[in-house]
N, C-alpha and C positions, 0 to 999 in steps of 0.2 A: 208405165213406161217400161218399155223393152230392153234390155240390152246386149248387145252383139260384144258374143266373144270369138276372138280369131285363133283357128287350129297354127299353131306355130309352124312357117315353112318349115319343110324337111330339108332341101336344097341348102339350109344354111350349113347343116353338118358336112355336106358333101364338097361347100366351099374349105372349111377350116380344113378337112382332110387332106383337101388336096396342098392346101397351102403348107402345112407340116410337109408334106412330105416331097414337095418342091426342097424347105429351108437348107438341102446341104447338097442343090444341083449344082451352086455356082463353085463347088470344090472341083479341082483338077485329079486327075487320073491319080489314086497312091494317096493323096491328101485325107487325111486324120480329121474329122471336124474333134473339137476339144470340147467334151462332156463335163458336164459342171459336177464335182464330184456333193453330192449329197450330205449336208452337216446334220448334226444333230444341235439341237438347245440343251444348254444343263443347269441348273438352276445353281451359283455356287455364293457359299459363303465365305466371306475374307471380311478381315481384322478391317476397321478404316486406317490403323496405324500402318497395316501391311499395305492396302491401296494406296495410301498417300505415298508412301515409299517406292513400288513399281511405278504410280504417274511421275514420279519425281524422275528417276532413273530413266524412263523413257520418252521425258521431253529435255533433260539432260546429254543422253546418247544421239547421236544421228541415224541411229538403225532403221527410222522409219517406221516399227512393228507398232501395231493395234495391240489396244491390252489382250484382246481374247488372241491375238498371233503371239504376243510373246509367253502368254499362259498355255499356248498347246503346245509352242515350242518347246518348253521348260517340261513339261510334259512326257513330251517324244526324248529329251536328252535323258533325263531320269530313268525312263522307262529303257532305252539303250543302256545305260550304265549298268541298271540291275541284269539285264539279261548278260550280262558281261563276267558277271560273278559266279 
């Protein structure tokens, strides 16, 4: 038994290309498209007494923050604060 393998069209690349670089024709003259700023992952350790405490705190408040937004948050104030000193 024979078996037929197929060279992959090339043509396929030359579609995605084109189509990326269509993705930001429907912007107007001066229009900014908004680039997804790039996160990291960090692998972090917390108390479960300390997590139970921020979930508590932030289904208690109305702020709306994710815990990983209000741990960067907390983050960025601190990190303001020391360069302050």
């Amino acid at each position: 038994m024979k078996t037929t393998v197929a060279k992959k069209p090339s043509h396929a690349k030359q579609k995605t290309d084109a189509f990326i670089e269509q993705a930001g024709s429907n912007l107007t003259e001066g229009e900014v498209k908004k680039a997804k700023v790039k996160k990291s992952q960090v692998p972090l350790v917390i108390s479960p007494q300390l997590l139970k405490e921020l979930d508590e705190y932030l289904e208690a408040s109305s702020i709306g923050l994710s815990r990983s937004n209000f741990i960067c948050q907390a983050i960025k104030e601190k990190l303001d604060r020391e360069e302050k000193i």
